[in-house]
N, C-alpha and C positions, 0 to 999 in steps of 0.2 A: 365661696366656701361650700364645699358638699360634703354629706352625713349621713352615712350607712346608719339607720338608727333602730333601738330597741324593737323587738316585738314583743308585747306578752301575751300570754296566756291566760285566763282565771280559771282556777281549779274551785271546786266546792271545798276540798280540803288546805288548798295553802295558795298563792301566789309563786307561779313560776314561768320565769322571765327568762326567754330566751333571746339574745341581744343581736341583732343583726340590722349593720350597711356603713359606710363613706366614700365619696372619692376624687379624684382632683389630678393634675398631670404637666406631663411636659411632653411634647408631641411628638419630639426623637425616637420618647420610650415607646411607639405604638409600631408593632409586628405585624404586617397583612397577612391576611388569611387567604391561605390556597383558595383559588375561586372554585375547582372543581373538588375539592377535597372533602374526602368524609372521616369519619371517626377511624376506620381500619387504614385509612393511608396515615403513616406516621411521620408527614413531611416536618411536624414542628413537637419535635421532643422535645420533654423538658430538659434534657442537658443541654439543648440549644437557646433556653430563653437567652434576651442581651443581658450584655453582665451591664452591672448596673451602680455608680457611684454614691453611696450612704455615706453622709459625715458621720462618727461617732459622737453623737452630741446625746444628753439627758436633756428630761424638762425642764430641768431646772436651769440648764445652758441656754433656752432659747430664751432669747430677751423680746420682750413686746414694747413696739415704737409706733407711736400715733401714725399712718403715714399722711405724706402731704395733701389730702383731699387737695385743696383751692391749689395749688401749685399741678395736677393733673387736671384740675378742669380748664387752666389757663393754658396748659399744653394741647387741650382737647380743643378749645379755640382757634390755638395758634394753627395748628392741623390745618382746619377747617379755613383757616385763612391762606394757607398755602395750596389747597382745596380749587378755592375761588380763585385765584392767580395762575390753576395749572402749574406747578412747578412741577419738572422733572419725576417722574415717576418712582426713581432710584430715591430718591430724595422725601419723597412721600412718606413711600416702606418703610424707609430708617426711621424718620419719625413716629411711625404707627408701630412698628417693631417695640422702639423705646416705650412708648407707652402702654402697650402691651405688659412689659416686663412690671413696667409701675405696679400696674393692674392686677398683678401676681403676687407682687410683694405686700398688696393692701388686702387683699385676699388668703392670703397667707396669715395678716396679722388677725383679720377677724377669725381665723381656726384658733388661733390660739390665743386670744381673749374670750371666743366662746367656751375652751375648755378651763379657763381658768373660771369662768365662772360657772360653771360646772361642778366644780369641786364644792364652792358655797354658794348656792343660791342664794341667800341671803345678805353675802357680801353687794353693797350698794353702790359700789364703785365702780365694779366689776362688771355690773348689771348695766346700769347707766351706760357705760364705755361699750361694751358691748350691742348696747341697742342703738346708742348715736352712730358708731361706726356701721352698723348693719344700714341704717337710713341712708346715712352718706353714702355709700358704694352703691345703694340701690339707683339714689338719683346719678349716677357715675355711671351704672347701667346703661340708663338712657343716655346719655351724652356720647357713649359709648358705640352704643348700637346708632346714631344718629351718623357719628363722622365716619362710623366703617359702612355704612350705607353708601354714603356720601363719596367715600373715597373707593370701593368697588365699584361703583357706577359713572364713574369719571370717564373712564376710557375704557378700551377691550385691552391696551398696553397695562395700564392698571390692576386691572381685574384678573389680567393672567401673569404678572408679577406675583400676584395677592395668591394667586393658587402655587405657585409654584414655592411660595415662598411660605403660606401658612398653609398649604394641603384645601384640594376643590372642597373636602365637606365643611371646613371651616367659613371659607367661601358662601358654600352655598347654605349654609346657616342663617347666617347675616343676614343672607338679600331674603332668605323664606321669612324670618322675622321680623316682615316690614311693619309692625302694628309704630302705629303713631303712640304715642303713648300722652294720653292727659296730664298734665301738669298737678291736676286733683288728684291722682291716684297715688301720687307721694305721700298726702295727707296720711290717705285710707291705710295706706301699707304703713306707717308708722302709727297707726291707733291698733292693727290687727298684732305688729311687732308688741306692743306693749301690753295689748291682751294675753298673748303665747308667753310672754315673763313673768304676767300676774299670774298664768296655772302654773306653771313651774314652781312659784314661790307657794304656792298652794298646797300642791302637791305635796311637796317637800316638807310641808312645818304643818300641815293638817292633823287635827286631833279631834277626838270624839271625848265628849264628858259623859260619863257610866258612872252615878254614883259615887259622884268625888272623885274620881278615877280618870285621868288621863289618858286616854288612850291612843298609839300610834298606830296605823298599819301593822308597820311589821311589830310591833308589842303586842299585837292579836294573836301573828302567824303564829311566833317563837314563845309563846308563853304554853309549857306542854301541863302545867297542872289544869288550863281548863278541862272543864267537861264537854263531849260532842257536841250538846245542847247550849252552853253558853257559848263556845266557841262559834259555833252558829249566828246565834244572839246577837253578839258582839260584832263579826264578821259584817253580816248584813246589817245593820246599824250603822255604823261605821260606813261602806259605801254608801246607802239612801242618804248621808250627812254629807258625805261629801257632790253628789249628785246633785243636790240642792242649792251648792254654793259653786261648784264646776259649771252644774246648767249654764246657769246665769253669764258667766263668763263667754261660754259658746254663743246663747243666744246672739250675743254683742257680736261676736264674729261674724254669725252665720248673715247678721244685717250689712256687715263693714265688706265680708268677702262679694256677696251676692250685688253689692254696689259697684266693686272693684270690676266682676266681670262684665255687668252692664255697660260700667263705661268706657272698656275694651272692644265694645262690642261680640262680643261670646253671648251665644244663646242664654248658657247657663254654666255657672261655676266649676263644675264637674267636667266639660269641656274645657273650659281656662286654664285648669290643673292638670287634665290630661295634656294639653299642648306644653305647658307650661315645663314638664318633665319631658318633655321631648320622644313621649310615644307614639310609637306608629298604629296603635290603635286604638280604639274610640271607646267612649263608657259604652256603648251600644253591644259593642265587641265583649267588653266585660260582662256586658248582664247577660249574654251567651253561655260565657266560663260558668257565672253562677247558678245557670238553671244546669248543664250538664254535671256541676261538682254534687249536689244536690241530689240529683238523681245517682249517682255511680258511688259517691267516698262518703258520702252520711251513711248509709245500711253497714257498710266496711265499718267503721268507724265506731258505730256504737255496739258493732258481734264485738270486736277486737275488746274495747273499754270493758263488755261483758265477761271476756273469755281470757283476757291476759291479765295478770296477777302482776302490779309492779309492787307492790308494799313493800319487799324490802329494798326496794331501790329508795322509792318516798321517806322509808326512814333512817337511811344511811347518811352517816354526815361522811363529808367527804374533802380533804384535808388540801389545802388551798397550797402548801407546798410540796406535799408527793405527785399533783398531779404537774404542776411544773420542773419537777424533778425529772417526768418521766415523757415531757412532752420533747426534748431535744433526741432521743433515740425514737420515738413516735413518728416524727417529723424525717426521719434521715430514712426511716423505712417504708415511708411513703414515697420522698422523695428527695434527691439531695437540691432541688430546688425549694424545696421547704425546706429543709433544713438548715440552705442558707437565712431566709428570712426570721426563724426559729431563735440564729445564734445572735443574731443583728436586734433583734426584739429583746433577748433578755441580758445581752449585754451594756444595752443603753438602757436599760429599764423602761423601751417605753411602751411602758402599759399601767394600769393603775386600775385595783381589782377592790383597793378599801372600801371600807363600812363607815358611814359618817351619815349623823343628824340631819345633815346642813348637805349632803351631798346631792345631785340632781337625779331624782328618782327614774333614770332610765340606764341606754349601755348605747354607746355608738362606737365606731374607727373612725377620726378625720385624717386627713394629712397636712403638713406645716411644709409648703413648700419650698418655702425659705431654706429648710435645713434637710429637705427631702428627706423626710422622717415621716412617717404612719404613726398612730398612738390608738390606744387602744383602751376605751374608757368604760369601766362596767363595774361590778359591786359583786363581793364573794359569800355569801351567807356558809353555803358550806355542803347546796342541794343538786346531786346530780346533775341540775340544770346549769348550773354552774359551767360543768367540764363543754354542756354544749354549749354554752354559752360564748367560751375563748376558743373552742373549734369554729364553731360559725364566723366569727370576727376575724380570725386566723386567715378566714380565707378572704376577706376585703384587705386586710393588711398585707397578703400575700399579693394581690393585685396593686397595690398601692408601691410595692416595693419594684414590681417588675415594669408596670403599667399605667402609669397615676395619669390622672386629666385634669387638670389644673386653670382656673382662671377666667379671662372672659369668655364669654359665651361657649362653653366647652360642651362635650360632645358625650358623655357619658351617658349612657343605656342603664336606665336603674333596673332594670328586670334580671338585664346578665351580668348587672353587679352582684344583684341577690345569688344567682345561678355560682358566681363564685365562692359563696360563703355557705349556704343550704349541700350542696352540694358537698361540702368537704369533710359537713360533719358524717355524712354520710358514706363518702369513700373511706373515710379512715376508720368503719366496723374490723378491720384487719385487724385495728390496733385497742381496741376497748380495753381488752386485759389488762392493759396496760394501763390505763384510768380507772375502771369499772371493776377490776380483780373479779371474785368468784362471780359477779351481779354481770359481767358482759354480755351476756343473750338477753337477760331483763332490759340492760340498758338498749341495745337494740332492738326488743321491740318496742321498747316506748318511746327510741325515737321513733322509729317507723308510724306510731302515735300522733307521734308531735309533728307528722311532715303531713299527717291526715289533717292535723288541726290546725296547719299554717294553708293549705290550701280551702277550707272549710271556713276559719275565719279570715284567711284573706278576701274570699270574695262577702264573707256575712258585714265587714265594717266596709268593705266598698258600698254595698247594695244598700246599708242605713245610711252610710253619707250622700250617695244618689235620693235618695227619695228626699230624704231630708231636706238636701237643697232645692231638691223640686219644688219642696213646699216650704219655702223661707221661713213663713210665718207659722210654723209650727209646735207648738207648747211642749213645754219639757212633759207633763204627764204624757202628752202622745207621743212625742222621743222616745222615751221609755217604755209603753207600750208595744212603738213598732222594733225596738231591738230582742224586747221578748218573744214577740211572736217570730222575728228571725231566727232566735234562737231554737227555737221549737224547729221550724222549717229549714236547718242545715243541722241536726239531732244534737246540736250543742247543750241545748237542754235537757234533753232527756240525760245525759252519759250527768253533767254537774249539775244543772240544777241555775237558773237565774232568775232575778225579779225584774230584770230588765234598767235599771239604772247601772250593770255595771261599763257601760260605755264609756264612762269619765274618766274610767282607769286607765283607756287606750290615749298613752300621749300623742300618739300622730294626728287623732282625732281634732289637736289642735297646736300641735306644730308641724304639721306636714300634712295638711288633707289631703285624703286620696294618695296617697302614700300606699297604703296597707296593700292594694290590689298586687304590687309587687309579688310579697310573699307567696300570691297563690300559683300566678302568671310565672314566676322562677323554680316553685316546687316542682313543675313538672316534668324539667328537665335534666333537675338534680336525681330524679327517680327513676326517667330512662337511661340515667348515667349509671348506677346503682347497679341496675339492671344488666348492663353492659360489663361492670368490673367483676358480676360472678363469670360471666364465662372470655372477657379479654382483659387483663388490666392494664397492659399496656396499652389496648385501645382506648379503653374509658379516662385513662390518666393523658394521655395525649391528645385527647377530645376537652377534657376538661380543660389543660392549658392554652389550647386552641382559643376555646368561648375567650379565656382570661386575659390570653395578647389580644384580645380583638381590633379593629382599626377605630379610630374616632369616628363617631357619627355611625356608627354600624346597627342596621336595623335586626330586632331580635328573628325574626323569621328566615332571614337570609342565614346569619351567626349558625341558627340550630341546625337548617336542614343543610351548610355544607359542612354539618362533623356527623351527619346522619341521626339528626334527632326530629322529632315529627312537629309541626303544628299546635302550638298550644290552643288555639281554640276551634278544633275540632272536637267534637261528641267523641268521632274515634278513639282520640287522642286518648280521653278523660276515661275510656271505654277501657281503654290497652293501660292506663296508668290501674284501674282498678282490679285487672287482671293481676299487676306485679304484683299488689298487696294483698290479694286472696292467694298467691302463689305462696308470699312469705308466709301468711299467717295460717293457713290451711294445706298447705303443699301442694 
């Protein structure tokens, strides 16, 4: 199962959540990319993506069925025993094909027992089922990765059946992924799985006692009779409470995770994770991005916060069915390849935008492979953040519809997943009016804000979960510490203001570590795209689809520079990204 998932933001005046990532596939849907091709050669328009088969199915159509764990590991056996006998090569593949498919379908089932329990955290059935099933495929993983080792390395007749018949990067997936894997690390992975449910349910049902007083989250944000000074009060209260009781949770991790990578043999966890997502390159690499973001988009960042006025974007509510009313001509004016995905989305309904107690305090896209279906899970409060909110997710759904990677050991680039969803909020400033009414220039530049502050904090929660893990044994007061003083040092704090415990708020922090670095590493090609749509948009929208058909297993560096986009981790780069935004914001 893969999950394009939430990012937020903490503002000093409210919470706003801007929700981005999932993905998963079928390996037919995958388009190559011109080898020599750049952004001005318009070899793969979007009227050319594959057309592509969608059942009309709701969520409520798709039925969840336990699948047969023990009846796929006795197949995974049996393999393995045809393996050992040499039989027939042809004979191999079919079986490994079939098993494959199994592997799809129980993978498929976990997207859609995790979103069911999404809906109620709270729900204890749903949780349960959801974490047994997550364990069971985990140890399927390995069994997995053991026989396709096993059965690529049989023969060169083999091996090149195996390519021809599941694609070389698939191939060479497999054999790169030779880690032996512990039999103990099953353990650790289901004590870390049961921690990541215990913050969820945390999260979700957490309250602060005020004076007899109840207090939720969001009953802080949306209560407008406080005053400045209580609201404060309150606000910061409310996090240190929950920092207190989150800490604790993390600590457990960061001992459960830092065991897991030792017994992988990985230096250090942060490495584990970086491999683990299938990046091509290194925390080493990233703490690069964070000293040149640091130096070029903090000074941008806090003139902008000084100089650009959004208040009345911040206190416009904003009507959860006009903007859906206005997003299927939105969509067909960008692109009739959006706009096919646009009519397929809201005529199965599937997305789901409700407000609920009990709902899972984040927003992701998964896909249900079974029914080749994308969903789209997030919460509508009613705050400009909102619209970018299902713009951003728009665009992993859009990739999902055309592009999905699906299964085992699949090949999916979380950086130019992001690239398809940051990006689009972006390309579609054409259409603001249409969302945004008189507020369209405010709302553009407070994205343009918000793209300063996903590359600012994406590399600020990389850089605290590096060090962090550096130093395993390190106390929630010094956690806390050292996220404020990061704040200070990427001008986070100067523009809102932190005590340094609000780190608890960021869920990836402990369902997806090292997750976060995405959002920075993608921002910055959503912005030489940007860049590109004022003076070509048919090159920038044909570059964009380009990234989005990408091939499986496509390295981000290769992807950028054949649609002509430069190096995410050069200084240059970061140099010429803060040139665009002195251009917007300054002329």
């Amino acid at each position: 199962m893969r999950l394009h998932v939430t990012k937020i933001r903490f503002l000093c005046l409210a919470l706003a959540a801007l929700f981005l990532l999932s993905s998963c596939a079928n390996p037919s849907a995958n388009t190559p990319i011109a080898t020599e091709q750049t952004a001005t050669q318009e070899t793969q328009l979007a009227s050319n993506l594959p057309e592509t088969s969608h059942e009309n199915v709701t969520l409520d159509g798709m039925v969840y069925s336990r699948p047969d764990i023990d009846g796929m590991s006795r197949a995974i056996d049996a393999l393995q025993s045809d393996i050992d006998a040499n039989k027939p090569a042809e004979e191999l593949m079919q079986s490994y094909q079939t098993l494959q498919e199994q592997y799809n379908h129980a993978d498929s089932m976990l997207s859609l027992i995790y979103l069911r329990y999404a809906f109620d955290v709270t729900n204890s059935s749903n949780r349960e089922e959801y974490a047994s099933l997550q364990s069971d495929l985990s140890e399927l993983d390995s069994q997995m990765q053991r026989v396709s080792e096993s059965l690529f390395g049989l023969s060169d007749e083999v091996k090149n059946l195996a390519i021809q018949t599941l694609g070389e990067g698939f191939v060479n997936a497999v054999i790169d992924n030779n880690q032996s894997i512990d039999p103990s690390v099953q353990g650790l992975e289901d004590q870390e799985s049961q921690l990541t449910l215990e913050y969820d349910n945390l999260t979700a049902t957490f309250t602060y006692e005020d004076n007899g007083t109840d207090w939720t989250y969001q009953a802080i944000q949306n209560d407008m009779s406080l005053s400045n000074e209580e609201y404060y009060r309150l606000n910061d209260a409310y996090i240190n409470a929950l920092n207190q009781e989150a800490g604790k949770i993390f600590q457990k991790q960061i001992a459960i995770r830092t065991e897991i990578a030792k017994d992988l043999k990985y230096s250090d966890y942060a490495t584990y994770c970086y491999n683990n997502f299938g990046r091509d390159y290194s925390p080493t690499d990233a703490r690069a991005l964070h000293a040149a973001v640091k130096k070029y988009i903090s000074p941008i960042f806090i003139d902008a916060n000084e100089e650009i006025d959004t208040s009345d974007l911040d206190a416009t509510t904003f009507d959860e069915k006009a903007f859906f009313d206005a997003l299927p001509a939105s969509a067909e004016a960008f692109s009739p390849a959006l706009s096919k995905v646009v009519s397929y989305m809201l005529q199965n309904q599937l997305y789901d935008v409700s407000d609920s107690d009990v709902k899972m305090d984040a927003g992701f896209t998964t896909y249900i492979s079974d029914y080749h279906a994308p969903f789209i899970f997030s919460i509508w409060t009613g705050s400009a953040d909102n619209i970018a909110t299902m713009l951003h997710e728009l665009g992993h759904y859009t990739n999902y519809y055309y592009n999905p990677d699906v299964g085992d050991s699949t090949g999916e680039n979380l950086d130019l997943a992001e690239v398809d969803s940051q990006a689009l909020v972006l390309l579609m400033f054409d259409e603001y009016e249409n969302f945004y009414g008189k507020l369209a220039d405010e709302a553009r530049s407070a994205m343009l804000i918000d793209a300063m502050f996903s590359l600012l904090s994406g590399c600020m929660e990389d850089e605290f979960q590096q060090d962090v893990y550096e130093t395993p044994d390190m106390t929630l007061d010094e956690m806390n510490a050292l996220y404020k003083k990061l704040a200070v040092e990427y001008g986070l704090d100067e523009v809102y203001g932190y005590q340094g415990t609000e780190w608890v708020q960021i869920p990836h922090t402990f369902q997806m570590p090292f997750y976060y670095i995405s959002y920075a590493v993608s921002m910055v090609p959503a912005l030489e795209l940007l860049e590109l749509w004022q003076s070509d948009k048919d090159a920038a929208q044909t570059a964009y689809f380009n990234i989005m058909m990408r091939t499986k297993y496509a390295k981000i560096d290769d992807v950028l520079s054949q649609n002509g986009l430069t190096n995410v981790f050069s200084e240059d780069t970061i140099a010429g990204i803060a040139d665009i935004l002195n251009t917007f914001f300054k002329g």
